[in-house]
N, C-alpha and C positions, 0 to 999 in steps of 0.2 A: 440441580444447583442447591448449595448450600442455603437454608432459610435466611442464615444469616450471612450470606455473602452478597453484595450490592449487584444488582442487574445490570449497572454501567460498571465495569472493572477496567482500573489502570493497567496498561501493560507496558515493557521498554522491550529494548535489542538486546540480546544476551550474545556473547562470545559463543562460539561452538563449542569448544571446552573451558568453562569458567574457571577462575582461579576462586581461591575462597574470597578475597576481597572484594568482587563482582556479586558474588553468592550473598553477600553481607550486607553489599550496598541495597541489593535489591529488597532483603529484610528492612535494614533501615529507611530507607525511602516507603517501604508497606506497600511495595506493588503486588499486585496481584496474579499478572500471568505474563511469560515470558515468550520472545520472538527471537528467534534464531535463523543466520541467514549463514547458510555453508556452501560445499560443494560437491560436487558429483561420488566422488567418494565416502561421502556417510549420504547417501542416500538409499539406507537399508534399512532392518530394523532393528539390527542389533547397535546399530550407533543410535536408534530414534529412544529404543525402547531404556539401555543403558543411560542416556543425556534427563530421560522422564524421571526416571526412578531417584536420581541425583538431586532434579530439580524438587523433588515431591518430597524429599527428605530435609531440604531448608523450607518446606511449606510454600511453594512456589509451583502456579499452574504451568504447565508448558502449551502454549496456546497456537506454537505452529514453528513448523521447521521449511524454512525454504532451501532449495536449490538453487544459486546464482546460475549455476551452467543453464540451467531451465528456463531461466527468468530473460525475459528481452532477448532472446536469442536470434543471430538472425536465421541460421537454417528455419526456424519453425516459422517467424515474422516474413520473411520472404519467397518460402517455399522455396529453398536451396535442396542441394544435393540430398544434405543430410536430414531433413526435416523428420521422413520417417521415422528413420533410428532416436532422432528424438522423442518424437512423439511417444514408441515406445518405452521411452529410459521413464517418461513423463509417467506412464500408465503403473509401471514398478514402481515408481519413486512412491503414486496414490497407493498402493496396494499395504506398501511399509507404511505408512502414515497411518491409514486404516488399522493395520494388526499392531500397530504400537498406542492406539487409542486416540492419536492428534489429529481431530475432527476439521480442520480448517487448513488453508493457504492461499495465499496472494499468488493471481499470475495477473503479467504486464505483459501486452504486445506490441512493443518498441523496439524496433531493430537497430536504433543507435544510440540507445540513453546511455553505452558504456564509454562511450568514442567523446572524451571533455569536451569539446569545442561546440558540439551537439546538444550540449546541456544545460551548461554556464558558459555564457561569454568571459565575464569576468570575475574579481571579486573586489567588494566594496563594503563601506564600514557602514553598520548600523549602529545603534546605541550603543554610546559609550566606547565607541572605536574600534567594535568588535568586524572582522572582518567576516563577509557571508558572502554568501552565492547572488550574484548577480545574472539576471540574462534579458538579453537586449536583442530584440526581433531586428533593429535593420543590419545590427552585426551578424546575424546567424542566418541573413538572406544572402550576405554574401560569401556565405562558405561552401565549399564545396565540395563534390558527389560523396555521399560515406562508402555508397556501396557499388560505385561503379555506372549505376542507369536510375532514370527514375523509375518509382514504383507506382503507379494509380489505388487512389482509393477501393478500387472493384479488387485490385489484387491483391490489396493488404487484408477486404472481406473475406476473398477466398480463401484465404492463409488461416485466417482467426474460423471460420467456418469446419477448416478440414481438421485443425487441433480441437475445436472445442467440442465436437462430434463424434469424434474417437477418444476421446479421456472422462467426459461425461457421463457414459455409461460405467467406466469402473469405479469414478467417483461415488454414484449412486450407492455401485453394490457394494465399495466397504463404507462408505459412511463418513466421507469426507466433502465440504463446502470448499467452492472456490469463489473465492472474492475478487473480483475484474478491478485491476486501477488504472483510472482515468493516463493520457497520453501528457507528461511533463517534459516539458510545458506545450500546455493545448494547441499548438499553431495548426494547420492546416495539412503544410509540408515541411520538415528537416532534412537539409544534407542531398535534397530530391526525394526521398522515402514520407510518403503519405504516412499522416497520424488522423485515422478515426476515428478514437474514444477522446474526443476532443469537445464531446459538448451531451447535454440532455438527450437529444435526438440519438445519438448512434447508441447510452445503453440501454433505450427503450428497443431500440432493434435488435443489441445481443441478446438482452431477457427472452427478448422472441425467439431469437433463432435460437438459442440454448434450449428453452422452456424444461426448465427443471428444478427442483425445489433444492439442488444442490448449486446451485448458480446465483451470485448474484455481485457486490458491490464491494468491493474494500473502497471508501468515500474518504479521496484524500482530500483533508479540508485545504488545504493550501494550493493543490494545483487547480483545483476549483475557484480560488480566491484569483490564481493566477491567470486566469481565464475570463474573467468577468462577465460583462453583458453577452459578450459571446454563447455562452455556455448555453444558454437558456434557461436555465434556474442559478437562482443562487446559492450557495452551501445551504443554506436551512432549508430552502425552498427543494434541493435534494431531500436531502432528512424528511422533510414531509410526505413527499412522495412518496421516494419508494420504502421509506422506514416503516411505512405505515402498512406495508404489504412485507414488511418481514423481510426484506430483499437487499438488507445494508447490512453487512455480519462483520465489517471491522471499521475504526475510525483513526485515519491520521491525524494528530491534531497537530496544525502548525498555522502561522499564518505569513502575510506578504505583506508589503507596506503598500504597492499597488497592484492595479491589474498590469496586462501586456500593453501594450508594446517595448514598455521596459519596467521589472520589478525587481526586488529585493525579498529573500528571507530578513525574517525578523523576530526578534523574539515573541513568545504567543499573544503576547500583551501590548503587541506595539504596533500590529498591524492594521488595517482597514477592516476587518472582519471581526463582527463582535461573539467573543467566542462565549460567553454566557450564553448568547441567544443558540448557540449550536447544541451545547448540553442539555439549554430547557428543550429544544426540539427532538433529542434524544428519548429524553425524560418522557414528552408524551407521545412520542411513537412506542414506549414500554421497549426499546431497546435493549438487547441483552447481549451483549458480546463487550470487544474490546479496545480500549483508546491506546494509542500509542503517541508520543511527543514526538516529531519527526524533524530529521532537517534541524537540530538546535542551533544555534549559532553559539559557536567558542568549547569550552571544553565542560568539563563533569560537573564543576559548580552550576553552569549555567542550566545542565540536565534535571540536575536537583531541584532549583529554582521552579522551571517549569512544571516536573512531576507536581511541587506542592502546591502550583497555583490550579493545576487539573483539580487535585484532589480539595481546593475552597470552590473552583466552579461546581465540581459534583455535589458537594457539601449543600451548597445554596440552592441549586436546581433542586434536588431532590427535597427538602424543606419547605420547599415553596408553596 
């Protein structure tokens, strides 16, 4: 790392192929590293390696390329037909990440965060009449099957077990982190499909069954918010834990107005979760990776906004 580049770095969502206006904005806002979420088709290296060289040229880190077809899938979440063939597309997809240098990625194992009604009940206005994501547990008890049958939490283990044991090792060998994010929102069961990364307990169990230095946390501060006593820690009280063992490698930063059984997105400064106290937790775990504004409510001003109020909490944490 650069001497003089912050150990906490801001990052946003970058389009796949940016326009220069994008490219611009992200100069002007002074962000640091870029997150890109594609599809199956640049999941090579000649789309990884071309998007880097692009991004390095407006002075812009590229801090991770995801795959949607990859991400919450249900072949891999349910152990479908096709699971393998995923798992393998999975194993390529690390290899190009690796030989293009982007050392990190987010995987989520949720077999229906794509299916709306599964996600957000509704939507509802938060400050200033901004409309956001609502979702409301006894509306989404009475919705029904996504996939046909219920799933058990032992088979949703098996499922997270058999991908994370086959992709792990080529992680290793070219030199890529995968950052586990928590199950949004934390309930127990959606749609009849079991979610277990729904609380403190179950990632102290994949750290286990992973056990690997390339394993560990993408710590989305809002679905954490969204989960509340449940969880069994509370967002900082994560960051403590396992920041402290080096095991948190990216940060969503959003927040909610409340916990379940019914909350709101909101903007990062309006929510129940004080997000100074996340940054100072950061700050003395010596965290060094990357925050991301997630889930903003309304459109680019509002993005803006947030970026610069990240960039006074880091300001004041790191000062402190």
């Amino acid at each position: 790392m650069n001497p003089a580049e912050p150990r906490i770095r801001i990052g946003h969502r970058m389009s796949p192929r940016p326009a220069p206006e994008e490219l611009a904005f992200f100069q002007q806002m002074a962000i640091d590293a870029a997150t890109i979420w594609t599809t199956i088709e640049d999941a090579n290296y000649d789309y990884m390696a071309r998007t880097r060289d692009l991004l390095g040229e407006h002075g812009i880190r590229l801090n991770n390329i995801g795959i949607l077809d990859l991400h919450c899938d249900p072949d891999l979440t349910l152990g479908l037909p096709g699971q393998d063939e995923k798992i393998a597309q999975y194993q390529r997809y690390l290899r190009a990440l690796g030989r293009a240098g982007i050392t990190y990625t987010t995987y989520a194992h949720m077999a229906n965060i794509k299916l709306l009604p599964y996600y957000q009940t509704g939507m509802s206005p938060t400050r200033g009449g901004v409309m956001t994501r609502e979702f409301d547990l006894d509306r989404a008890r009475a919705l029904p099957l996504s996939h046909g049958r219920e799933y058990t939490d032992d088979e949703i283990w098996e499922t997270f077990a058999r991908f994370i044991r086959a992709v792990l090792p080529v992680a290793e060998e070219v030199g890529v982190r995968i950052g586990l994010h928590p199950d949004d929102p934390p309930v127990a069961s959606l749609g009849g499909v079991a979610r277990v990364f729904r609380d403190y307990h179950a990632f102290e169990r994949a750290l286990e069954m992973a056990d690997s230095p390339n394993f560990g946390l993408c710590h989305c501060v809002g679905t954490w918010a969204e989960g509340g006593p449940q969880m069994g820690k509370d967002p900082v009280e994560m960051i403590r834990h396992f920041g402290a063992s080096g095991k948190i490698f990216k940060i969503h930063f959003r927040n909610v107005d409340q916990p379940l059984p019914l909350f709101r997105e909101t903007f990062v400064d309006n929510g129940y979760v004080d997000m100074h106290a996340v940054l100072c937790a950061l700050r003395d775990v010596n965290f060094d990776g990357v925050l991301l504004p997630d889930h903003v409510p309304g459109e680019q001003t509002h993005t803006a906004y947030t970026l610069g109020y990240m960039r006074a909490l880091r300001s004041r944490a790191q000062s402190a």
